[in-house]
DRENBA-296295 format. One record per residue: residue in one letter; x, y, z of N, C-alpha, C, O in turn. Coordinates in pm, whole numbers, padded with zeros to 5 digits, always signed. Example, Ala and Ser with C-alpha at 12.3 -4.5 7.8 and 13.67 -1.06 7.14 Angstrom:
// DRENBA-296295
a+01319-00569+00780+01230-00450+00780+01320-00330+00780+01424-00332+00846s+01285-00225+00708+01367-00106+00714+01290+00003+00787+01341+00114+00804
This chain:
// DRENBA-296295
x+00085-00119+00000+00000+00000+00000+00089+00124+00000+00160+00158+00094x+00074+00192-00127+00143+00302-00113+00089+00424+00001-00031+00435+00023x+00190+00511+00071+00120+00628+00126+00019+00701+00082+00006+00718-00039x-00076+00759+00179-00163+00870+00138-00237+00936+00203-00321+00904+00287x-00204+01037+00160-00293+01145+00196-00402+01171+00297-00478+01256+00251x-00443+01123+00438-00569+01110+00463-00617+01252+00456-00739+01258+00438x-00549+01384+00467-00612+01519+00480-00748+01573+00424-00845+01634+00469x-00703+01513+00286-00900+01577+00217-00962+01500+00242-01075+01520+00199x-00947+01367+00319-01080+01280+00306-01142+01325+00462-01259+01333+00500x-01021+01349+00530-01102+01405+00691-01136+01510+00706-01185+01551+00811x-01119+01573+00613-01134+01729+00578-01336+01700+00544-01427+01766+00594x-01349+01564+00431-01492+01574+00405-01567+01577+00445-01669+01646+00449x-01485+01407+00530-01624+01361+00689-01664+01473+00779-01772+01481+00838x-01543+01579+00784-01585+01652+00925-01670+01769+00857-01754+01825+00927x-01651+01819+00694-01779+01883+00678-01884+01837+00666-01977+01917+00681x-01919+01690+00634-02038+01581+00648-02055+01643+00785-02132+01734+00815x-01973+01581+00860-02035+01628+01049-02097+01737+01051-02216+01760+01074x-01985+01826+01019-02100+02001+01085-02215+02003+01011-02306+02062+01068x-02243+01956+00898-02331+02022+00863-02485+01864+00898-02595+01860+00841x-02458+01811+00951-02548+01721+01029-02622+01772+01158-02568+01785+01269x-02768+01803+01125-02863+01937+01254-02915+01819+01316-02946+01716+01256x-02923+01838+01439-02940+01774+01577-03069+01671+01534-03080+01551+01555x-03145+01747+01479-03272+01650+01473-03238+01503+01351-03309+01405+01333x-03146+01526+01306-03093+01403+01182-03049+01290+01293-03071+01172+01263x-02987+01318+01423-02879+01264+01485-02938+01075+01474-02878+00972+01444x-03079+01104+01514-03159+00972+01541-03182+00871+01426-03208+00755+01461x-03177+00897+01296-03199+00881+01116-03117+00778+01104-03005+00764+01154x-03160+00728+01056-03113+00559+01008-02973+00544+00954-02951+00651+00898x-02866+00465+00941-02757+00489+00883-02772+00366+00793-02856+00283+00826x-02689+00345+00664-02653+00250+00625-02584+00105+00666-02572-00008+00618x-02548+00175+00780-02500+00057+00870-02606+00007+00997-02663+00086+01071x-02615-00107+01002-02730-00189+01060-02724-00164+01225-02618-00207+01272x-02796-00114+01307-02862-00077+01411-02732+00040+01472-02678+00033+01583x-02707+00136+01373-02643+00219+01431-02726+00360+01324-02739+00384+01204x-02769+00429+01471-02824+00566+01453-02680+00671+01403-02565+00641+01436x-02712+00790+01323-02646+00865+01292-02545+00918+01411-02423+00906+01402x-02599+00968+01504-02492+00955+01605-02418+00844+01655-02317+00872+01720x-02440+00751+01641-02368+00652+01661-02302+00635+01578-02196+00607+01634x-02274+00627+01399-02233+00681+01333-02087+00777+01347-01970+00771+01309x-02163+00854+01414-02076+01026+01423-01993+00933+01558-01871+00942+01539x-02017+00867+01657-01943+00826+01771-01836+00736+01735-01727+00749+01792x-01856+00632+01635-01730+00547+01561-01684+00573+01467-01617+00497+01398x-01721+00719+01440-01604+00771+01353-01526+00894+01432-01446+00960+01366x-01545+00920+01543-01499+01005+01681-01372+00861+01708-01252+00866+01681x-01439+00756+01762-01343+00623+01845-01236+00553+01711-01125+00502+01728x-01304+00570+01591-01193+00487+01487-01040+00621+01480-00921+00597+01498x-01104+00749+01450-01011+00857+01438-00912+00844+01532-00796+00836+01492x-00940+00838+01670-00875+00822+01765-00769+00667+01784-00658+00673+01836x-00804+00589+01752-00748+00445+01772-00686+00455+01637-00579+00403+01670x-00672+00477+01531-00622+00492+01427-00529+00604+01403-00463+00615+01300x-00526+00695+01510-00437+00823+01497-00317+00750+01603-00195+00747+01591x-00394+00703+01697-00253+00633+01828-00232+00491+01723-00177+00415+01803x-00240+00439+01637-00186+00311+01553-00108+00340+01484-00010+00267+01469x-00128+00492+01395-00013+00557+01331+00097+00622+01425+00213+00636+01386x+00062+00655+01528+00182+00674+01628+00249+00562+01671+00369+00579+01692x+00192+00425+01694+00233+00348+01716+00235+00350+01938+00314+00295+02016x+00136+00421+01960+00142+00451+02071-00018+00343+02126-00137+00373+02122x+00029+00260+02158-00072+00138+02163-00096+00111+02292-00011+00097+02381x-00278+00100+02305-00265+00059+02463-00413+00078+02386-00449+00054+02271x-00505+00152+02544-00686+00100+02543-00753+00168+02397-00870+00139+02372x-00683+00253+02308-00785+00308+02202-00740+00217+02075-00817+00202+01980x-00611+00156+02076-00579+00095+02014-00602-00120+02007-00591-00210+01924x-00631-00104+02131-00712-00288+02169-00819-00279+02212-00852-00343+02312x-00918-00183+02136-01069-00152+02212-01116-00240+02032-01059-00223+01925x-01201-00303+02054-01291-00357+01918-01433-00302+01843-01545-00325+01887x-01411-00244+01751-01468-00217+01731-01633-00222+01778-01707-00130+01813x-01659-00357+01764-01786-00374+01784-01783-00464+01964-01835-00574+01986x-01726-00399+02045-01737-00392+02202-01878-00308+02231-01979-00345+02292x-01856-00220+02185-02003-00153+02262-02087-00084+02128-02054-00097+02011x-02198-00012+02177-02269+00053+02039-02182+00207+02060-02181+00240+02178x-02137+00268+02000-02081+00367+01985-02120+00526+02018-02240+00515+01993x-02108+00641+02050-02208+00729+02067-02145+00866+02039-02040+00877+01976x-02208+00962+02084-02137+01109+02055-02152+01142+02193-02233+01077+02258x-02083+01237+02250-02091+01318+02373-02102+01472+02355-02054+01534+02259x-02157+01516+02438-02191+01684+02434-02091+01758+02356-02139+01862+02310x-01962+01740+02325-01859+01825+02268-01815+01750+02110-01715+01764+02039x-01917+01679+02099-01872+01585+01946-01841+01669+01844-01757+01631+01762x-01910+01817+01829-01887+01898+01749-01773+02000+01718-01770+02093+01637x-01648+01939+01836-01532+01996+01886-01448+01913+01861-01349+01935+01790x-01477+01798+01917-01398+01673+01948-01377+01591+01760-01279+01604+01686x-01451+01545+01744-01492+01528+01612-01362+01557+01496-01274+01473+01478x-01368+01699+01417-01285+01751+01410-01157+01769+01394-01068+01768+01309x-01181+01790+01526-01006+01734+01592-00939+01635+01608-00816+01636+01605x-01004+01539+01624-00936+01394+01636-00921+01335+01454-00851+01243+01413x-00995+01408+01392-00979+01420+01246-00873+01430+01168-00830+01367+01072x-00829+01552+01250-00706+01624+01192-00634+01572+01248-00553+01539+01162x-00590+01528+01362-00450+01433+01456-00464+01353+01346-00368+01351+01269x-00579+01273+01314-00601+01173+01280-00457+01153+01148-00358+01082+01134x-00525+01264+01076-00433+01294+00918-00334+01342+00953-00298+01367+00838x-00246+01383+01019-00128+01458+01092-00091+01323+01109+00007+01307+01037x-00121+01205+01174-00023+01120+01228+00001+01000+01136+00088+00913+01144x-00120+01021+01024-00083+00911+00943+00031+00967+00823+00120+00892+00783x+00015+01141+00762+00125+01199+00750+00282+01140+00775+00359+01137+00679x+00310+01110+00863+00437+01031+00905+00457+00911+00830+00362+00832+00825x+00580+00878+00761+00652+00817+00689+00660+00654+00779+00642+00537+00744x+00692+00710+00887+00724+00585+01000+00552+00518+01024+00523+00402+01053x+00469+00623+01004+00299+00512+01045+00279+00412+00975+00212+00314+01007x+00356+00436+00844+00282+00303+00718+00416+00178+00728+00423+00076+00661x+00502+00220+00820+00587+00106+00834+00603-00032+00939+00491-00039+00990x+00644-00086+00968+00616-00160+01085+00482-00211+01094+00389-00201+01014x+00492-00278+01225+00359-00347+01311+00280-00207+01403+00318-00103+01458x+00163-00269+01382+00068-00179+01491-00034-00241+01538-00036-00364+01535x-00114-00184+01579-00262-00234+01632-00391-00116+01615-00384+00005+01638x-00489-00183+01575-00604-00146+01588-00735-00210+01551-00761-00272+01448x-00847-00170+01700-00946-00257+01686-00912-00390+01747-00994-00481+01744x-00727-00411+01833-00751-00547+01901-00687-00590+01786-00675-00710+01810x-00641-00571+01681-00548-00641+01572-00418-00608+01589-00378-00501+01635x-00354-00696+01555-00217-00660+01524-00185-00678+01393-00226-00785+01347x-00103-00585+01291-00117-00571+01164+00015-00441+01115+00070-00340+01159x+00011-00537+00984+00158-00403+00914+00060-00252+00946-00060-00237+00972x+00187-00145+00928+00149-00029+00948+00044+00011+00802-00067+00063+00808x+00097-00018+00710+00041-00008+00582-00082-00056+00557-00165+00010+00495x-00112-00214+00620-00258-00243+00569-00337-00188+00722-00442-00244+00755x-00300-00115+00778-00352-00025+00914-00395+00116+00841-00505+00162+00875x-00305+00200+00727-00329+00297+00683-00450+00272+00552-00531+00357+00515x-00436+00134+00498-00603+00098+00421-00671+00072+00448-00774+00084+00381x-00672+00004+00592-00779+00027+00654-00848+00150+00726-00951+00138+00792x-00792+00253+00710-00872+00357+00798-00918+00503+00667-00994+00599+00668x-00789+00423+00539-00892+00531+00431-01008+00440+00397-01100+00505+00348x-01033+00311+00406-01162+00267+00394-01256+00323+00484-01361+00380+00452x-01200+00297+00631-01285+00336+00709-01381+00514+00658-01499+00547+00646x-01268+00574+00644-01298+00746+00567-01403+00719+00471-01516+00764+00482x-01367+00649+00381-01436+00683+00222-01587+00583+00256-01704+00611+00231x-01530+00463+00318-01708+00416+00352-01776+00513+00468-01895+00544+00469x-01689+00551+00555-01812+00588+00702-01871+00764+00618-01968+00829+00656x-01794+00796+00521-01823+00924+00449-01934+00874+00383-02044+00923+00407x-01922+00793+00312-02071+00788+00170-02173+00783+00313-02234+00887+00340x-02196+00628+00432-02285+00607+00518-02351+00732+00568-02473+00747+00572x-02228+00853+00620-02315+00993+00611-02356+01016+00590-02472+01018+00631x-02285+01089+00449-02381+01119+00349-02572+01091+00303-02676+01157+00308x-02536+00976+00267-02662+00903+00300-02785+00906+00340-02894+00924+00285x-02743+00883+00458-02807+00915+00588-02884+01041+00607-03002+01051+00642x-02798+01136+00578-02800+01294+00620-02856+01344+00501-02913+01451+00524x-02864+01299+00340-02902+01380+00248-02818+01450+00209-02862+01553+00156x-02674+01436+00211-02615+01507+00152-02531+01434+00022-02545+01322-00025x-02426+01555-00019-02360+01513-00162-02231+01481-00111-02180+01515-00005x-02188+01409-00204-02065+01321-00142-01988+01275-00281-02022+01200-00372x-01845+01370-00251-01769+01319-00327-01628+01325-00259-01562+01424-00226x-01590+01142-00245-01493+01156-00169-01358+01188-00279-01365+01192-00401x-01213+01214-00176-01101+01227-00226-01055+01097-00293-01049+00982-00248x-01027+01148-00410-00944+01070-00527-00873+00917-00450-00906+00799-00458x-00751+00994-00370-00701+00905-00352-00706+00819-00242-00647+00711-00243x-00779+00863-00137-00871+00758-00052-00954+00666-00098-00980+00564-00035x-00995+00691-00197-01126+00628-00278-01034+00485-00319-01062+00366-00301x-00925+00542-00375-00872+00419-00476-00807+00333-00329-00841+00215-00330x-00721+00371-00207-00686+00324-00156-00799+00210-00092-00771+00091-00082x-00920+00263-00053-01031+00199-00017-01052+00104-00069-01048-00010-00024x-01094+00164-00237-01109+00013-00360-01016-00095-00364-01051-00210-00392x-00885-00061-00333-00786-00174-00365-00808-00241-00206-00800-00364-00218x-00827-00211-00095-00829-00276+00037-00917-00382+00024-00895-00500+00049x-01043-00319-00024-01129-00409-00028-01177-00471-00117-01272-00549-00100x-01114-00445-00249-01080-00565-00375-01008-00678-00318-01044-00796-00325x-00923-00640-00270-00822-00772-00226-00891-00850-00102-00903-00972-00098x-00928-00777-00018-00971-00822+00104-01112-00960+00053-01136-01065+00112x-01172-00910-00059-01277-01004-00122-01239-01109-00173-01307-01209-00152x-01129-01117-00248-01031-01183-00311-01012-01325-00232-01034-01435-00285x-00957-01302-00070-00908-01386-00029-00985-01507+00037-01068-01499+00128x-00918-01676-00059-00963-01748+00004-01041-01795+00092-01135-01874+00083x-00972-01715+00220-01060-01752+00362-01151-01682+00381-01228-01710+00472x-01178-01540+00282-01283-01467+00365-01377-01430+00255-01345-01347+00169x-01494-01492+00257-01645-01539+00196-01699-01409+00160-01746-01374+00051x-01687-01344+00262-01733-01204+00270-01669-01047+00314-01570-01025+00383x-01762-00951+00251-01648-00831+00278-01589-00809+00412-01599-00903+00491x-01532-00706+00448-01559-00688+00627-01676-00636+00644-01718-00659+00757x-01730-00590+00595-01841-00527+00648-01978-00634+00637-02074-00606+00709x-01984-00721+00574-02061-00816+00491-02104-00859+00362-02098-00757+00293x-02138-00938+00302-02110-01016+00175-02131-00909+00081-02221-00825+00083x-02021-00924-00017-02017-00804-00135-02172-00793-00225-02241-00884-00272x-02190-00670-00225-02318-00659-00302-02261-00619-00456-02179-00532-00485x-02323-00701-00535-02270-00690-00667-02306-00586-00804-02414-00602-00859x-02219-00489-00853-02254-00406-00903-02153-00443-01056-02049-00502-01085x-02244-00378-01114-02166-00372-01292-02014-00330-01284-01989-00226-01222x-01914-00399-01339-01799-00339-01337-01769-00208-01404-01657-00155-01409x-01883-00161-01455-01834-00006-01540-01918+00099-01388-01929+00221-01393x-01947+00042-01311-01986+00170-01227-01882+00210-01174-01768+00163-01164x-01944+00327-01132-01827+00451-01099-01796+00392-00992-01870+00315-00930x-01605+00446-00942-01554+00358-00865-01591+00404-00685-01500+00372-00608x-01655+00439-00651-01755+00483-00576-01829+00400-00509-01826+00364-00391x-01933+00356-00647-02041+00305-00652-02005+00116-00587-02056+00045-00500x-01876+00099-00703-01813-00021-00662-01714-00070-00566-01669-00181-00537x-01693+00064-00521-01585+00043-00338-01724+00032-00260-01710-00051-00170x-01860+00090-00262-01945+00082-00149-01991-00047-00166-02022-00103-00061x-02007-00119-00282-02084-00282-00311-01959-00380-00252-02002-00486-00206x-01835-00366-00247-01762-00415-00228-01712-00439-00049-01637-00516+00013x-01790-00342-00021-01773-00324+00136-01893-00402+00229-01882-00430+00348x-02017-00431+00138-02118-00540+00163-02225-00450+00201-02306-00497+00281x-02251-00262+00138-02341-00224+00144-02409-00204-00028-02354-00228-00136x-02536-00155-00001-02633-00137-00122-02595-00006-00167-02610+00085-00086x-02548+00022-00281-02519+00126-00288-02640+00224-00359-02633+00343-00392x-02736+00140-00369-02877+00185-00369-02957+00219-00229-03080+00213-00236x-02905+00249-00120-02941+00230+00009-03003+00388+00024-02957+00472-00054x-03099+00428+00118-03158+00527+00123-03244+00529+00266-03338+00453+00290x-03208+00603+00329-03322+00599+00423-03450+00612+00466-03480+00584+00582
């Protein structure tokens, strides 16, 4: 996995965030029994565990699992958010994050397939926003492709039947590559709330 860029893609999510009004918070997400704030809360806890993985500074945000608890926002999400955004892209920035071993989510894993996993995380938990919220969504170039190739390959392999997210939903190979990183991740990319 070559380096990249996470800056414009956290740059998107967090204008997805602000512009998400209190009364949306409750609105269905593309992802299965998680409300928009909840949503907005595991992409608060991934930023964070994924910013200390690129530091390589490992301990409870970095061996917490994803799916341990349902996820949430707290009174300052609209602060916090943000910010853990930007650490987020600041620490993957570093030459030394995409090298070596790390952890996150309770994995242990090269630094590199740690940095495709969290522009997936970007470019899918961005469209799920989107979505959700009614808004327009066009993620960064090169998150997008990093995303597509994570989870091209990740489908690919032998042992695993299905995407991470769940079984690939199948789309025409001429759709836009968008359309075919979100089918590939085991959502509808016809999905609507």
């Amino acid at each position: 996995m070559t380096m990249v860029d996470l800056g414009p893609q956290t740059r998107i999510v967090a204008r997805l965030a602000e512009a998400v009004a209190d009364e949306r918070l409750t609105a269905a997400t593309p992802c299965p029994d998680l409300a928009v704030r909840n949503l907005l809360g595991h992409i608060l806890h991934l930023s964070v565990a994924f910013r200390d993985a690129a530091r390589k500074d490992l301990g409870a945000t970095t061996d917490t699992r994803p799916n341990a608890t349902v996820p949430d926002i707290g009174p300052g999400w609209r602060e916090d958010l943000p910010k853990a955004l930007d650490e987020l892209a600041d620490a993957w920035r570093d030459p030394d994050a995409w090298t070596g071993a790390t952890r996150a989510g309770g994995v242990d894993l090269p630094g590199a397939v740690a940095g495709a996993v969290v522009a997936d995380e970007l470019v899918v938990h961005g469209w799920d926003l989107a979505r959700a919220t009614g808004q327009p969504y066009d993620p960064d170039p090169g998150a997008l492709e990093a995303a597509h190739s994570f989870l091209a390959a990740a489908a690919t392999e032998p042992s695993r039947a299905d995407a991470p997210f769940g079984p690939v939903v199948p789309v025409p190979p001429t759709a836009p590559l968008l359309t075919r990183t979100i089918g590939l991740s085991g959502r509808d990319p016809n999905w609507r709330p």
